[in-house]
N, CA and C atoms as a LAMMPS dump frame, in Angstrom:
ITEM: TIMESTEP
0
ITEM: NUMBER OF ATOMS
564
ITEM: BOX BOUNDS ff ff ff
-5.0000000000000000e+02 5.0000000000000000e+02
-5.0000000000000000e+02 5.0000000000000000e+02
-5.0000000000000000e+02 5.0000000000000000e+02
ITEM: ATOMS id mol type element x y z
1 1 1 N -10.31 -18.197 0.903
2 1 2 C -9.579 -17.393 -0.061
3 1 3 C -8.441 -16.647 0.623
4 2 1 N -7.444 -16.719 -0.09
5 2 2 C -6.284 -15.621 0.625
6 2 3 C -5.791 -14.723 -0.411
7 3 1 N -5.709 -13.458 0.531
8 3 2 C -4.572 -12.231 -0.376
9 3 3 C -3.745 -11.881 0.095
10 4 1 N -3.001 -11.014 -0.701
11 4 2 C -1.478 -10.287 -0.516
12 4 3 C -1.953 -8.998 -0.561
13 5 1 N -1.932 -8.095 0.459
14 5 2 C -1.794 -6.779 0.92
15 5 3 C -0.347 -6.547 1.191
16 6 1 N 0.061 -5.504 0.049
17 6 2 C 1.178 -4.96 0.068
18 6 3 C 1.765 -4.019 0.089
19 7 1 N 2.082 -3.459 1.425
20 7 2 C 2.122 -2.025 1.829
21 7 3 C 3.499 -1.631 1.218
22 8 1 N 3.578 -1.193 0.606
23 8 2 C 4.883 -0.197 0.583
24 8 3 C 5.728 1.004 1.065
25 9 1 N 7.043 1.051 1.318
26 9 2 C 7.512 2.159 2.285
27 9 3 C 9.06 1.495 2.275
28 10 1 N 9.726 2.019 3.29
29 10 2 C 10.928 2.379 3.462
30 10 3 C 11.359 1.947 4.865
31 11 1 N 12.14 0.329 4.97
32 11 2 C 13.004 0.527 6.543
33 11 3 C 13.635 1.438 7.147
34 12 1 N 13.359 1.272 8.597
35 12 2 C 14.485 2.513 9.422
36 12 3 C 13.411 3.486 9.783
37 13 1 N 13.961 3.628 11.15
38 13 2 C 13.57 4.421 12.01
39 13 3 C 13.4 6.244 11.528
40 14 1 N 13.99 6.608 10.542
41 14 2 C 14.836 7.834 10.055
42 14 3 C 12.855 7.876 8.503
43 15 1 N 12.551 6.804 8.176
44 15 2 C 11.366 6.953 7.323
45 15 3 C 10.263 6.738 7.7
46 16 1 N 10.145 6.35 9.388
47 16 2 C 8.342 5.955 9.944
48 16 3 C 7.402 6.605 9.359
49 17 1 N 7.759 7.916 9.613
50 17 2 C 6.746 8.776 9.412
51 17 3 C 6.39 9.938 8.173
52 18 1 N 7.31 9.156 7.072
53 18 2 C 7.32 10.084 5.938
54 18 3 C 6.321 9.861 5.182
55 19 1 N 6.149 10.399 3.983
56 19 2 C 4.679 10.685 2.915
57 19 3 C 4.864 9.463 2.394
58 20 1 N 5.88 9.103 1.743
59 20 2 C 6.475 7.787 0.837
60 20 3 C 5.972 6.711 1.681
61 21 1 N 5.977 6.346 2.95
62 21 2 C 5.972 5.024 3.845
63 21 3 C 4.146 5.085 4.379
64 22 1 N 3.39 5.332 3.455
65 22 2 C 2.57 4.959 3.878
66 22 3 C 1.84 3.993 3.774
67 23 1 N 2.344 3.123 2.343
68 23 2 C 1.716 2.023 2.471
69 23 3 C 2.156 1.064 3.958
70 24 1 N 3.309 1.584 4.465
71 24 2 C 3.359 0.454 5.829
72 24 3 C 2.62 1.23 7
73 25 1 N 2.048 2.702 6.757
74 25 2 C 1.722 2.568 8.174
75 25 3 C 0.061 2.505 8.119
76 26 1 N -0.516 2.084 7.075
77 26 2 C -1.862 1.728 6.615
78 26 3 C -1.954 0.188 6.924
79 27 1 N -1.241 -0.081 7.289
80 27 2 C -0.923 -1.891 7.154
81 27 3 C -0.531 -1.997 9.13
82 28 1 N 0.286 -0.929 9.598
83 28 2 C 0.614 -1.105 11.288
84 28 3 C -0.832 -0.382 11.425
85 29 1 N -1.729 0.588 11.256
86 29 2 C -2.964 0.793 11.613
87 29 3 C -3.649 -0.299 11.672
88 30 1 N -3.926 -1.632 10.739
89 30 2 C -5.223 -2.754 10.911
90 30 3 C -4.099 -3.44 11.914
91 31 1 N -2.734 -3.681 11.55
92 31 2 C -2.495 -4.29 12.346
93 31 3 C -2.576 -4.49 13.85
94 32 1 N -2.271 -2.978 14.347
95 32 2 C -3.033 -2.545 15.632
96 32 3 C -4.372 -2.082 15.974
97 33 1 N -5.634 -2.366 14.865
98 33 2 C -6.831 -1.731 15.385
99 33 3 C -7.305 -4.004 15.562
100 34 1 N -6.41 -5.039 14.836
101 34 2 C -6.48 -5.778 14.863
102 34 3 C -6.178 -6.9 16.012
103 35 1 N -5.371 -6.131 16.917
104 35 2 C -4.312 -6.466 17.856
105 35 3 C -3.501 -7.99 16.84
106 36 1 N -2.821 -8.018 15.651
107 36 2 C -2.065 -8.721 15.393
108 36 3 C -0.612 -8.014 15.195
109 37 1 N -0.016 -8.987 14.636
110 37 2 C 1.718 -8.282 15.336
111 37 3 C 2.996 -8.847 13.799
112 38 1 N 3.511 -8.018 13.488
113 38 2 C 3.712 -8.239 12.553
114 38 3 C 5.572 -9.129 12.575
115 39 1 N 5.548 -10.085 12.042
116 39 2 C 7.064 -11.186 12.239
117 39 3 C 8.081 -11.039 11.044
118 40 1 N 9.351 -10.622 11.256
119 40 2 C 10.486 -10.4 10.178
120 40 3 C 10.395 -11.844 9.53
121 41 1 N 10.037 -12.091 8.172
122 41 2 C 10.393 -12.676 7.532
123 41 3 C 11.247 -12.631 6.185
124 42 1 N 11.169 -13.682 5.262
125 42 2 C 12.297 -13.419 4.276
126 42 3 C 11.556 -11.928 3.216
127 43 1 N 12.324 -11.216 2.919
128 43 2 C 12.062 -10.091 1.911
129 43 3 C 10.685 -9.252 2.945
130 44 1 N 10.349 -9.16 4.345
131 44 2 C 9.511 -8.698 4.448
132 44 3 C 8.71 -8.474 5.622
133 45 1 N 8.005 -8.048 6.67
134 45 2 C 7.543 -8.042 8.085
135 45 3 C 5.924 -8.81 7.36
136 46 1 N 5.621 -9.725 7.794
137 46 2 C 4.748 -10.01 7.679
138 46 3 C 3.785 -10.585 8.726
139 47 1 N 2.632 -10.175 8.285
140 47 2 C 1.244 -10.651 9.521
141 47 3 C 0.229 -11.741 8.697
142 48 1 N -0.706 -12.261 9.373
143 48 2 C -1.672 -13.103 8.699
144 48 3 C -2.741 -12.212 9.994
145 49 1 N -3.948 -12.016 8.842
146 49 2 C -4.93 -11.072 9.313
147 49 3 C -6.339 -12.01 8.577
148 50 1 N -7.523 -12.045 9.266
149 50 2 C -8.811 -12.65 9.353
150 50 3 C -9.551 -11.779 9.001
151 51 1 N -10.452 -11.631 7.941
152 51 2 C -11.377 -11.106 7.997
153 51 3 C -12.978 -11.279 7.04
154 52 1 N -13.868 -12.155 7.831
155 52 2 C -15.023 -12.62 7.419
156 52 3 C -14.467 -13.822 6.303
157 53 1 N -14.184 -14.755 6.736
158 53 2 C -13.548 -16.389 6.275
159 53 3 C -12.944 -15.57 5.366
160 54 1 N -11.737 -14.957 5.152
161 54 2 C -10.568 -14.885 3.913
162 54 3 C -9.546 -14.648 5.154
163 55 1 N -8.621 -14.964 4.433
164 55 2 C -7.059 -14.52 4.946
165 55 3 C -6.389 -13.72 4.07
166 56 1 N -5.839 -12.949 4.743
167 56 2 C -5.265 -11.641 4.666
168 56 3 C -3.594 -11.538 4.728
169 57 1 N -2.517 -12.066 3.89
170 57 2 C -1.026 -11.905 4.083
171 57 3 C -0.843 -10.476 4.06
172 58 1 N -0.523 -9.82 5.334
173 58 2 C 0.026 -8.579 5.266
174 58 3 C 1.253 -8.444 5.097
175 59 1 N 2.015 -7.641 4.126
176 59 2 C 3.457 -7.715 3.802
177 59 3 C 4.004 -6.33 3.593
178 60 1 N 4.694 -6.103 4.786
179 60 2 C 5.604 -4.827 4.275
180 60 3 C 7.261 -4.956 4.145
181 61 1 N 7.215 -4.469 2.585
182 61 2 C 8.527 -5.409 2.09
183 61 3 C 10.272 -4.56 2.687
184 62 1 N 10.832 -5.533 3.168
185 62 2 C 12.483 -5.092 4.032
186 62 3 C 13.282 -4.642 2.644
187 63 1 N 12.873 -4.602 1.812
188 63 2 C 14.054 -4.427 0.163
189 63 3 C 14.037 -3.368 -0.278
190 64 1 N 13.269 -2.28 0.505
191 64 2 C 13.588 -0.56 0.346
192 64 3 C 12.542 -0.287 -0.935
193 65 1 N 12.045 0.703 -0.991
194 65 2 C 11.103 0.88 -1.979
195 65 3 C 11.127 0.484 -3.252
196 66 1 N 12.26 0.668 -3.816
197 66 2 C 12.878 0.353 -5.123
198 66 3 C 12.782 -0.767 -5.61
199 67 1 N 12.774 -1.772 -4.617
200 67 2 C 12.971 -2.852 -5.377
201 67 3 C 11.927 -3.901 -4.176
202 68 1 N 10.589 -3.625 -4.389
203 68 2 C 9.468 -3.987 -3.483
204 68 3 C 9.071 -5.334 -4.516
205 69 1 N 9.731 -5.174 -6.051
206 69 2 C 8.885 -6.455 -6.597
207 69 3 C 9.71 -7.787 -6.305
208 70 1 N 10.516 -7.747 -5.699
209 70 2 C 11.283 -8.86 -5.658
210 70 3 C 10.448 -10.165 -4.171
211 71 1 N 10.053 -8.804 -3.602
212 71 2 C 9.395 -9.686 -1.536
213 71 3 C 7.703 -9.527 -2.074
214 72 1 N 7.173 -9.077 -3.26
215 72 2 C 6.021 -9.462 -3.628
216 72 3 C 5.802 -10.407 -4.333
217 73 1 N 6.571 -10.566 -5.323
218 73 2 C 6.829 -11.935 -6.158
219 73 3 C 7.053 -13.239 -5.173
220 74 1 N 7.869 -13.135 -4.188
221 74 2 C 8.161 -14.014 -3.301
222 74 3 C 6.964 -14.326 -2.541
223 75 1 N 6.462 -13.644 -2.006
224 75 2 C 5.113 -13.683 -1.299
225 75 3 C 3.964 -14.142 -2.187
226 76 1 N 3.855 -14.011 -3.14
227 76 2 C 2.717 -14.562 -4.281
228 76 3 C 3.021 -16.057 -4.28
229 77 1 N 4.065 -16.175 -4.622
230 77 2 C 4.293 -17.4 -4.957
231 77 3 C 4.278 -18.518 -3.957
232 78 1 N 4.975 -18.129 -2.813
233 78 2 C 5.337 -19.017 -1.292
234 78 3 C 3.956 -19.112 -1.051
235 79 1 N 3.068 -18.015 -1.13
236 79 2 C 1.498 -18.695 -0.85
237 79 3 C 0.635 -19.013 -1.468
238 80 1 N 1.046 -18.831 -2.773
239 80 2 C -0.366 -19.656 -4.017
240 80 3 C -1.136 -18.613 -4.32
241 81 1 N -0.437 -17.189 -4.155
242 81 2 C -1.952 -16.256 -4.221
243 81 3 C -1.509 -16.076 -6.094
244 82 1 N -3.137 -15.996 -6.435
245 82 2 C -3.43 -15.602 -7.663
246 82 3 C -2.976 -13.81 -7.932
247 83 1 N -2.631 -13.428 -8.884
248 83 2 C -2.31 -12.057 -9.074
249 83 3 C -3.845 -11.03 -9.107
250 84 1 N -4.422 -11.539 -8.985
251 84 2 C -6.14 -10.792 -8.768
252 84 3 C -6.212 -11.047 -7.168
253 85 1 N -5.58 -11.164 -6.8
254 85 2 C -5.949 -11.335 -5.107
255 85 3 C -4.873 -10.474 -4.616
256 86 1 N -4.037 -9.86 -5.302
257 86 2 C -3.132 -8.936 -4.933
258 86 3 C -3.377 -7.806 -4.794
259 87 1 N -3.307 -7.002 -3.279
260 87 2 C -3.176 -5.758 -3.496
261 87 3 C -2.409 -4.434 -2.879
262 88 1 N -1.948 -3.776 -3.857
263 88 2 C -0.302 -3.131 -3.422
264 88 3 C -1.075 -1.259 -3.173
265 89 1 N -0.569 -0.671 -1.764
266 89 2 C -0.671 0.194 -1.235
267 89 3 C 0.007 0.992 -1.166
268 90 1 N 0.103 2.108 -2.101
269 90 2 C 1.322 3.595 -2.195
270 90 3 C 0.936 4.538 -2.306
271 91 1 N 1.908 5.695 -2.403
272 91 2 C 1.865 7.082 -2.046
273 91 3 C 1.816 7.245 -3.435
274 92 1 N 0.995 9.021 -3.746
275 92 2 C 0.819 8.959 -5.322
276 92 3 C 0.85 10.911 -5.012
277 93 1 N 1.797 10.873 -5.96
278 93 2 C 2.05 12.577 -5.507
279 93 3 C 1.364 13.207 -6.981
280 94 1 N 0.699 12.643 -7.607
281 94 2 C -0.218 13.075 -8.471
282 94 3 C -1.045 13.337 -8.017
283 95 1 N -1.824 12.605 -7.04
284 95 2 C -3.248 13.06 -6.148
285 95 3 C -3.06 14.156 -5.141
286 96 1 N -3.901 14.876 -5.038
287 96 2 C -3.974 15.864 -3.952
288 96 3 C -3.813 14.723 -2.217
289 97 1 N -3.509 15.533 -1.083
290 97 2 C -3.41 14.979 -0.257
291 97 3 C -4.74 14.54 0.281
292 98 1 N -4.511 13.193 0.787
293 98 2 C -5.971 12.364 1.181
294 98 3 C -7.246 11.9 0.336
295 99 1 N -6.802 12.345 -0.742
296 99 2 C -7.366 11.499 -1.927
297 99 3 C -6.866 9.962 -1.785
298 100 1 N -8.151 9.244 -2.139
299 100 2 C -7.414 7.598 -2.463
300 100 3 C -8.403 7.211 -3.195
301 101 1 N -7.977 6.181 -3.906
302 101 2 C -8.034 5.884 -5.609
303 101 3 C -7.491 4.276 -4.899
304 102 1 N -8.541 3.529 -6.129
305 102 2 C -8.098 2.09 -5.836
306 102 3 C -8.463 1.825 -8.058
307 103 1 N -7.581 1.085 -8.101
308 103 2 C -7.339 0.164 -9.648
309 103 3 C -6.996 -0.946 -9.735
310 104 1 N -7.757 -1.515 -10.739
311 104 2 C -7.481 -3.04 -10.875
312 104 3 C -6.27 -3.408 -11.512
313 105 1 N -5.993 -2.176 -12.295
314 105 2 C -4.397 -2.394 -12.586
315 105 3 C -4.149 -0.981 -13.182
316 106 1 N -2.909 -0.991 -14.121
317 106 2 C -2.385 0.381 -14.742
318 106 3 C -0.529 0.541 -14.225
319 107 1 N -0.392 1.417 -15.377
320 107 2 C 1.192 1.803 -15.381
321 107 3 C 1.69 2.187 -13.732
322 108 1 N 2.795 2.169 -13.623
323 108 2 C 3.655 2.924 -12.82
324 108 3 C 3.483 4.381 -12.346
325 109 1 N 3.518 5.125 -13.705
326 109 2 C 3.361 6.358 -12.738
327 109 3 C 4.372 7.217 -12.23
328 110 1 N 5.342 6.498 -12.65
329 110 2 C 6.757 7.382 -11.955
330 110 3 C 7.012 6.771 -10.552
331 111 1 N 6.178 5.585 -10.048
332 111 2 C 6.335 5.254 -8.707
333 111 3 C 7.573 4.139 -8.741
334 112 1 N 8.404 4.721 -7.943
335 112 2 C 9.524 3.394 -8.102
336 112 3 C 9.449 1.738 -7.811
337 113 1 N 8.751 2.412 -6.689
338 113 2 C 8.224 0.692 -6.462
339 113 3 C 7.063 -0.095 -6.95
340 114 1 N 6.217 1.04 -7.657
341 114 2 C 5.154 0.186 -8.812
342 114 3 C 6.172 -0.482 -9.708
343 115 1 N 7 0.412 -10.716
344 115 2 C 7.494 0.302 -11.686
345 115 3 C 8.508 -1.596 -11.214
346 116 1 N 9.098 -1.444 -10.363
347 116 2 C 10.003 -2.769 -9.858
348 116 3 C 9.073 -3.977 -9.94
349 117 1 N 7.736 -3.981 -9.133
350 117 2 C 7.035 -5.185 -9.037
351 117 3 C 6.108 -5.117 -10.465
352 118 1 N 6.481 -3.93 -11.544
353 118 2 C 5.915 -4.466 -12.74
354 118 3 C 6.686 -5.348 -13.228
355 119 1 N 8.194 -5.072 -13.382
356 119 2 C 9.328 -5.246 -14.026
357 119 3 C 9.337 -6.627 -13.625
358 120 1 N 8.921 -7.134 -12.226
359 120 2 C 9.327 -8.412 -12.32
360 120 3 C 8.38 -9.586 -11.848
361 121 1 N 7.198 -8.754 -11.783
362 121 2 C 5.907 -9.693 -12.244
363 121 3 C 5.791 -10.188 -13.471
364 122 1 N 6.304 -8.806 -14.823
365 122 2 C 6.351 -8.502 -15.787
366 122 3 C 4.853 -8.746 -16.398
367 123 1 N 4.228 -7.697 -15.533
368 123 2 C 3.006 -7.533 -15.977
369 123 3 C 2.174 -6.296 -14.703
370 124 1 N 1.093 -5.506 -14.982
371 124 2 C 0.505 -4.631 -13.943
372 124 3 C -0.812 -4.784 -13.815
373 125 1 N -1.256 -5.972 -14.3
374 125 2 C -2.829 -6.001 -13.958
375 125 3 C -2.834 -6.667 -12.398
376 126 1 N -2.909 -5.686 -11.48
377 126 2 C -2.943 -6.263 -10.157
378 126 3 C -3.042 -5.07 -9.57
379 127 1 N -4.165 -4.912 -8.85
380 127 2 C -4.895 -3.908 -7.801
381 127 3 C -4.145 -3.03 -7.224
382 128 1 N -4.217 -1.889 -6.668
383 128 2 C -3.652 -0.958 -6.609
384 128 3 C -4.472 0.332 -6.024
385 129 1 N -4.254 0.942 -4.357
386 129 2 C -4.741 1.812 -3.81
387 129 3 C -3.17 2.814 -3.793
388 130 1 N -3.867 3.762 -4.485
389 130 2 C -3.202 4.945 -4.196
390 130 3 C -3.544 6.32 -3.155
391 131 1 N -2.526 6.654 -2.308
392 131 2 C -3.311 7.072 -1.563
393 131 3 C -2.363 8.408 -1.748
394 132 1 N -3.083 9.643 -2.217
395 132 2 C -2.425 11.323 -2.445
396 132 3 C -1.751 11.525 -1.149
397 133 1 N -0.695 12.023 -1.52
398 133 2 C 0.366 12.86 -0.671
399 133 3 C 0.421 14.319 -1.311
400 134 1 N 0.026 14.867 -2.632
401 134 2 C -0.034 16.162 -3.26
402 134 3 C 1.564 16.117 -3.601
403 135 1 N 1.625 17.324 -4.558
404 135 2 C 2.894 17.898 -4.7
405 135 3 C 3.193 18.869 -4.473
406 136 1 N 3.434 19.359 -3.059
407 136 2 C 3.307 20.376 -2.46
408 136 3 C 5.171 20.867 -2.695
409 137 1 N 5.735 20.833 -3.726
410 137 2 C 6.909 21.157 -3.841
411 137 3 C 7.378 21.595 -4.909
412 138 1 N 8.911 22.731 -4.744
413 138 2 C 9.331 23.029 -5.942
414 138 3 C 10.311 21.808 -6.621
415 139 1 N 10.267 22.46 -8.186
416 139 2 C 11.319 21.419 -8.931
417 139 3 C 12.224 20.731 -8.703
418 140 1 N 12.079 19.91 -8.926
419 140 2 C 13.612 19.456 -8.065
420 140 3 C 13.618 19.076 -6.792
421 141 1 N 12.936 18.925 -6.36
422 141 2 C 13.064 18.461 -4.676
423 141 3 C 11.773 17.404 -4.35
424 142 1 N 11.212 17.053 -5.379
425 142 2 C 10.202 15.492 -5.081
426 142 3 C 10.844 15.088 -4.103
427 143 1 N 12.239 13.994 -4.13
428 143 2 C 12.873 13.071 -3.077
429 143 3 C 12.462 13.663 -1.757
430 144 1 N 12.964 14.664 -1.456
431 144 2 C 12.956 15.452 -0.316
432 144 3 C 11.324 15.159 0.264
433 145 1 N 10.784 15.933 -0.763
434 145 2 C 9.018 16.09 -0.408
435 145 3 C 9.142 14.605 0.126
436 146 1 N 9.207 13.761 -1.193
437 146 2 C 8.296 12.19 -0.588
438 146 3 C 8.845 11.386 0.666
439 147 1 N 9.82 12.012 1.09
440 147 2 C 10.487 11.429 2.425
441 147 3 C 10.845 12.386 4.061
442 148 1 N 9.923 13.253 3.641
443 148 2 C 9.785 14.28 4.513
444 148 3 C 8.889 13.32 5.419
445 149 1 N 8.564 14.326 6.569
446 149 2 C 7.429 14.04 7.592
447 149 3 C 5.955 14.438 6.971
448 150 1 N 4.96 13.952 7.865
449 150 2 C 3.807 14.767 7.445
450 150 3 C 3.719 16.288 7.603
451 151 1 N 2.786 17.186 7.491
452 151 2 C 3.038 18.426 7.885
453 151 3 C 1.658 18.483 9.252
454 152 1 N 1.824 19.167 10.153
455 152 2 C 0.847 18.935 11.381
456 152 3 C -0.811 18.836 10.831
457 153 1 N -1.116 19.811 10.068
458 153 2 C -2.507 19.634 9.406
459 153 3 C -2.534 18.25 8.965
460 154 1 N -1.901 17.564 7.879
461 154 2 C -1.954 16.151 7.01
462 154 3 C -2.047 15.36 8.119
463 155 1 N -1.107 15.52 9.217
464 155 2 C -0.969 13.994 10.289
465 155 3 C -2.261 14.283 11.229
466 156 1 N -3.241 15.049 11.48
467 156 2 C -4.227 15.256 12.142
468 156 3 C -5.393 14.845 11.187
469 157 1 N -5.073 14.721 9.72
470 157 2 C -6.707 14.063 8.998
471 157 3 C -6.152 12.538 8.54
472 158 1 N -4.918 11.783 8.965
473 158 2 C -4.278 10.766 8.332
474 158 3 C -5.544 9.538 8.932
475 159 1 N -5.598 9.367 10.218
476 159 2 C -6.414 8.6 10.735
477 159 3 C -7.362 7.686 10.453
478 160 1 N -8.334 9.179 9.866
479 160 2 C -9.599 9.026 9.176
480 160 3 C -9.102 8.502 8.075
481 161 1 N -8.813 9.049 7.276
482 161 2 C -7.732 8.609 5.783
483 161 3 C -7.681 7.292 6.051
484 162 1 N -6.639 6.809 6.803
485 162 2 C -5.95 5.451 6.939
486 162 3 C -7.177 4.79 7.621
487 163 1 N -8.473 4.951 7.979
488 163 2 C -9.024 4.284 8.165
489 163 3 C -10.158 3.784 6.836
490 164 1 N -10.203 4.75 6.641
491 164 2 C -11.143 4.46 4.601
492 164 3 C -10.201 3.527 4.534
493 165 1 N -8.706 2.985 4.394
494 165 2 C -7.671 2.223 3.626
495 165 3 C -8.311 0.678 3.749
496 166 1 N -8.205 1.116 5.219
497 166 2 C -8.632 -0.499 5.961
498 166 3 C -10.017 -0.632 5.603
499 167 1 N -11.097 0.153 5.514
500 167 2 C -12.27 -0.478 4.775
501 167 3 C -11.972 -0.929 3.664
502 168 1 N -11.127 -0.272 2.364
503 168 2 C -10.886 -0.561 1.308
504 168 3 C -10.589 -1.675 1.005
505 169 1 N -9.133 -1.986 2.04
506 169 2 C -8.577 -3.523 1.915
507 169 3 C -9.861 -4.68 2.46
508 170 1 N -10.205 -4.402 3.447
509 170 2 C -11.69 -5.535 3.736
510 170 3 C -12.861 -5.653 2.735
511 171 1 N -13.082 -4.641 1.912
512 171 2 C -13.882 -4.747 1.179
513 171 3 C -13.266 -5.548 -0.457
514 172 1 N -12.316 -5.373 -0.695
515 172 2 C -11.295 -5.859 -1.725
516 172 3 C -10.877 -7.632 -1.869
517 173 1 N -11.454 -8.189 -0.511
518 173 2 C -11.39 -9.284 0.092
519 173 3 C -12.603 -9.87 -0.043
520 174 1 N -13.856 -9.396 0.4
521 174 2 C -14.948 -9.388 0.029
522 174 3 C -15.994 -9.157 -0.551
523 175 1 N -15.867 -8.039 -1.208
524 175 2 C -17.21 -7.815 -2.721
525 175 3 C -16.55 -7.695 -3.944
526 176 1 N -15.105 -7.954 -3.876
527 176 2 C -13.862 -7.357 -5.129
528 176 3 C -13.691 -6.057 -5.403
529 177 1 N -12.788 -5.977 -5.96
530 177 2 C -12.37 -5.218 -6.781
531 177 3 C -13.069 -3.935 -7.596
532 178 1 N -14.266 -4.749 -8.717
533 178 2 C -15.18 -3.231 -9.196
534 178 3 C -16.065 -2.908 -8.168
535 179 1 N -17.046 -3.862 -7.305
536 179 2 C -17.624 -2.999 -6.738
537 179 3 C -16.919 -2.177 -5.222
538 180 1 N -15.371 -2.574 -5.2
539 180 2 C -14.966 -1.813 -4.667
540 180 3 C -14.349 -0.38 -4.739
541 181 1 N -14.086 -0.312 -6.228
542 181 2 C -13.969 0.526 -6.901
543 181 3 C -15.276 1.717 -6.843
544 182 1 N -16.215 1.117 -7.265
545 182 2 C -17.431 1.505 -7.292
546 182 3 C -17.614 2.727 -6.308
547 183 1 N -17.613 1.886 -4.837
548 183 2 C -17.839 2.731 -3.954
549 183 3 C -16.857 3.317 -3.634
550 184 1 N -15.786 3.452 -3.604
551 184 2 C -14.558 4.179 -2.485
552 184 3 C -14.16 5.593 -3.801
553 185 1 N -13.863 5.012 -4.739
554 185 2 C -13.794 5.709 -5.871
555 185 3 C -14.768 7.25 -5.894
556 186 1 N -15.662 7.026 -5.758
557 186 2 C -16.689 8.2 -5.775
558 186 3 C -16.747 9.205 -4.537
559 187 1 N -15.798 8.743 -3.526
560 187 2 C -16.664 9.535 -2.341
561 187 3 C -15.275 10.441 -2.652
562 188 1 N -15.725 11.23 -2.025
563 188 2 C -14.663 12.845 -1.722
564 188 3 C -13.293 12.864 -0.515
């Protein structure tokens, strides 16, 4: 069986480490707890990752957040993956920080790059870990917030965090979807 793990975030050196780019650095964590290495391809850095007979397309898309559905669509298709074998990894400033939430599908959300790979899947039933960044900001200044750095407390519990991710995605591969839901969903 193969899936599409699809981290989302932002090229350039200037966004490594912001709230917004975490679906890619949840994706360079397995990649390095994996020792695999991730190769510029078309619309995207991509890895092929093993885990318990499935394959794993890791994809973090080069087309800037905004427009992430264009190198997911591409990636679905170039490999035959079914849209239930898809699953897309973002920042959710609705959740408190270090909260994560996984769905088998659902709206946008205000997320730009949900909203793009709805628009041109043209459809949202396809899996979905959200992982809280909080809204630790006044009016008007979201952008700012979601492309800021971490703050020293957040980047000292990210680890642990980003390591639940990578159970999430291995388990999403192997027991699915509800009973992955099941469990990750409930814990604190």
């Amino acid at each position: 069986m193969k899936y599409l793990i699809a981290g989302l975030g932002n090229i350039g050196k200037e966004y490594e480490n912001t709230r917004h780019n975490i679906g890619f650095k949840i994706l360079d964590a397995l990649a390095d707890a994996s020792n695999i290495t991730f190769r510029d391809k078309r619309y995207g850095f991509v890895a092929g990752y093993k885990y318990k007979a499935r394959s794993f397309i890791l994809l973090k898309p080069t087309t800037y957040m905004n427009l992430s559905g264009r190198a997911v669509n591409y990636w679905l298709q170039k490999e035959k993956i079914p849209i239930d074998k898809l699953l897309v990894l973002v920042d959710d400033i609705a959740l408190p920080f270090g909260t994560i939430r996984i769905r088998a599908k659902g709206g946008a959300g205000g997320h730009n790059g949900l909203e793009d790979i709805n628009n041109v899947l043209g459809r949202n039933d396809y899996a979905r870990l959200r992982f809280g960044i909080g809204d630790n900001f006044h009016s008007g200044f979201q952008v700012d917030y979601v492309l800021s750095n971490w703050s020293k407390e957040e980047a000292k519990e990210l680890p642990v965090k980003i390591d639940t991710c990578i159970e999430i995605i291995q388990a999403f591969g192997t027991i699915g979807i509800e009973r992955t839901m099941n469990i990750y969903n409930k814990r604190k």
